[in-house]
N, C-alpha and C positions, 0 to 999 in steps of 0.2 A: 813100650809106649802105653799110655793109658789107655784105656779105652774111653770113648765120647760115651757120657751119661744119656740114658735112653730117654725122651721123652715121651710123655703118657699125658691122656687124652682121656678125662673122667666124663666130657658131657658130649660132644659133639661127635665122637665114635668113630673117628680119621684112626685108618690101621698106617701109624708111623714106620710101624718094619717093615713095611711094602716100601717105603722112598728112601731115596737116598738120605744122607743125614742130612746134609745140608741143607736138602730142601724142605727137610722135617722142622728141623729150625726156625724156618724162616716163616714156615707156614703157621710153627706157632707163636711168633712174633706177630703176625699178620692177623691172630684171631685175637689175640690180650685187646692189641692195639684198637681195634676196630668192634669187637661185641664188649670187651671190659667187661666181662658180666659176673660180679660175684653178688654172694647172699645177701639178700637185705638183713641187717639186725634184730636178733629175735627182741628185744629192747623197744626195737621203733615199731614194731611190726603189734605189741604189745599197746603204743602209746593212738597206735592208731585205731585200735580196739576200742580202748577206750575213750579217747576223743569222738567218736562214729554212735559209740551207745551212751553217751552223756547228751549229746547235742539231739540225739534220736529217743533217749528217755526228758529232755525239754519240752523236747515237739509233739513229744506226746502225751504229756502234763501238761499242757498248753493246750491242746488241741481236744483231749479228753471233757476236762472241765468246760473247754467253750463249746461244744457239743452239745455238754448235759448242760449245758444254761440256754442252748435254744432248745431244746425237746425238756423240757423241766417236769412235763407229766410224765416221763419214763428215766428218772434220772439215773438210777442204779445199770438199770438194764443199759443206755445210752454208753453209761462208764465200760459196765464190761466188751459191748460189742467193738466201741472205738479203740480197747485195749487190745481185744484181740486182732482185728485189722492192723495198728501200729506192728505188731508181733511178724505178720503174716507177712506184710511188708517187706520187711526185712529180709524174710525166709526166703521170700521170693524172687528179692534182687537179689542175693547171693546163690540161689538155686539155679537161676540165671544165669550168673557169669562162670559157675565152674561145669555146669551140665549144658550152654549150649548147643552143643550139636548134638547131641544124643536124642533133643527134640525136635518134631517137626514143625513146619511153619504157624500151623494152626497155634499149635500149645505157644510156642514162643508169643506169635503177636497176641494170645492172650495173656500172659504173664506180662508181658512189656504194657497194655492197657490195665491191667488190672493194676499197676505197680504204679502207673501215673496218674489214675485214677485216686488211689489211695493217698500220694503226693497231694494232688488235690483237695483230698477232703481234710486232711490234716491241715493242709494251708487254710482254709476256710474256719476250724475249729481254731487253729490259731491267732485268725482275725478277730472273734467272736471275742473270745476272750482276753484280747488284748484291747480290743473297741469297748466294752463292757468296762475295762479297770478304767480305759482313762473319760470313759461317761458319769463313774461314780465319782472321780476325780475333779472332775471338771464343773459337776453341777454348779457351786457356788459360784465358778469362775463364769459361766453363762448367765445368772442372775446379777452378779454386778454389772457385768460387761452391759445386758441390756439395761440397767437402772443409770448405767453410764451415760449410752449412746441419747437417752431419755431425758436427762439434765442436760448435757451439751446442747440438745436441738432444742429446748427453750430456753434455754440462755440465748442461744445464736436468735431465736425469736424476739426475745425481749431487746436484744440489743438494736436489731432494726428495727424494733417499736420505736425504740430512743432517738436511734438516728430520723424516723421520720417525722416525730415530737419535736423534734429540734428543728427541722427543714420547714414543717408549719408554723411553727413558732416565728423563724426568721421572715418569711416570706409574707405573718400576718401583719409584725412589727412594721416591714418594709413599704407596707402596702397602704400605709397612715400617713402624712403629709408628718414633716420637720416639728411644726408647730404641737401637732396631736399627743402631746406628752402624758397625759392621762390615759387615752384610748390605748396607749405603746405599752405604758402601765401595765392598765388590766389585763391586757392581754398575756403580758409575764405570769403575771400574780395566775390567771386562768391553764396557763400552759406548766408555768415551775413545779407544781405539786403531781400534775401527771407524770414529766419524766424523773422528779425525786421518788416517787412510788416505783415505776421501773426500776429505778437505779437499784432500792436497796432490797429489787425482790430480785435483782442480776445479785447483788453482793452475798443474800440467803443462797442462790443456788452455787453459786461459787463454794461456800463451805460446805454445801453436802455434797459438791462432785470432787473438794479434795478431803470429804472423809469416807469417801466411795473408793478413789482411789488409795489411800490408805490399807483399805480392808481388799483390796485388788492386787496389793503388794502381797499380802500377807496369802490369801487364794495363790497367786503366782508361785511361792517359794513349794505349796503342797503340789503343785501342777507337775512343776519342773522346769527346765531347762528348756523344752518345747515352745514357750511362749517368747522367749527370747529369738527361738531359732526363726519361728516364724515373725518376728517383726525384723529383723533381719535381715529376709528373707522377699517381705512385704507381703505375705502371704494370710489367708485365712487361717486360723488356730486348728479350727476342723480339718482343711485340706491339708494341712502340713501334717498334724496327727496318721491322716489315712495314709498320703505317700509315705508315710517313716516305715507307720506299718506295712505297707507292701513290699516296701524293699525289703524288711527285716523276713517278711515269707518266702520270696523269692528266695532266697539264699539259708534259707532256716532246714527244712526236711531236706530240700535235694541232697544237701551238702552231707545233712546222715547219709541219707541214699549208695552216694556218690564215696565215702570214707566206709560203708561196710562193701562196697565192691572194692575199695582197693586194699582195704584188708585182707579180701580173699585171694586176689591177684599177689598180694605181698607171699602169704602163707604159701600159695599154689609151691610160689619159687623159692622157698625155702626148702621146703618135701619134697622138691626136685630129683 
């Protein structure tokens, strides 16, 4: 008879030649089945390296610049210390997840502040300088926008001049006997030239708020897509700008953070 092929136990360190076969079998049917645990791909393990230091050399080109654009009297100096902070960062959440317990409480809850601390301030340099690109972007768009809002509200003026030009006029006419056809007259001839003067100073502004918007289309295409979202949206150009930007911090550093911890954890289980 053959002999049953022995089974061997490389991680978990179950001594099979202690049990019966059968139930050496079963037992390793019972561990495939339920931990599944094989290597992750040195490949993926590769992609998430580099996914983790692309997204985390962004945030830090992002964050670097918008730093030294609020400290502008130390710009150099601004550059290198946010540089080495972003660096530090890093060291430090991965110093973290693979040296846990070898520290004590103290060092840890300072490492875990320091780390989200740093998260912070990157998120802030990131603000900085993304608030900044769409301020340079935007100027022209806030000079039309208010030369806009500026014609529209004497136009809307001028036209209840008209309307109330019109409602004196009627009520002057009406206020004459049948017979009064001169007085009905003058009255015309006294009232027709003021609201033809309103009229075609409504018609003047009419052509500079559609060549205001004109030059608003043209602002819009350099803006971006932003202006759409927010009328869309119904929303202020500014507020819509600031929530895009938060959300896009929110999820900008952590996410380095969060991809060089699980690079570590990926590698841990390869060098297993």
């Amino acid at each position: 008879m053959k002999k049953d092929k022995q089974i061997k136990s490389d991680r978990w360190g179950i001594n099979y030649k202690a049990l019966p076969k059968t139930v050496a079998k079963k037992l390793e049917t019972i561990k495939k089945t339920v931990f599944k645990f094989k290597k992750p791909n040195l490949s993926f393990i590769h992609l998430v390296l580099f996914s983790s230091l692309l997204i985390a050399g962004t945030a830090a080109f992002f964050s670097i610049f918008g730093l030294s654009a609020l400290f502008a009297g130390a710009y150099y100096s601004v550059i290198f210390m946010a540089g080495s902070l972003e660096l530090g960062k890093l060291v430090t959440a991965s110093l973290l997840y693979r040296k846990w317990g070898s520290f004590n409480i103290l060092f840890r809850s300072y490492y875990m502040v320091a780390t989200i601390v740093l998260i912070f301030i990157t998120s802030v340099g990131i603000y900085g300088y993304l608030s900044s690109a769409y301020q340079k972007a935007s100027l022209d768009l806030k000079q039309y926008v208010q030369k806009r809002e500026f014609v529209q509200q004497q136009i809307t003026t001028l036209k209840e001049d008209k309307v109330y030009l019109k409602e004196e006029l009627e009520q002057t006419v009406a206020s004459y006997p049948e017979n009064y056809i001169t007085a009905k007259r003058q009255a015309r001839q006294e009232f027709n030239p003021q609201i033809n003067k309103v009229s075609q100073s409504i018609n003047q502004l009419s052509e500079t708020l559609f060549d205001i918007d004109s030059k608003l289309i043209n602002t819009n295409i350099d803006v971006g897509p932003i202006v759409f979202v927010a009328r869309t949206l119904d929303l202020d150009i500014d507020y819509t700008v600031n929530l895009l930007i938060l959300i896009l911090i929110c999820v900008f550093d952590p996410l380095a953070v969060m991809l060089i911890i699980a690079y570590n954890k990926l590698w841990l289980e390869n060098h297993a």
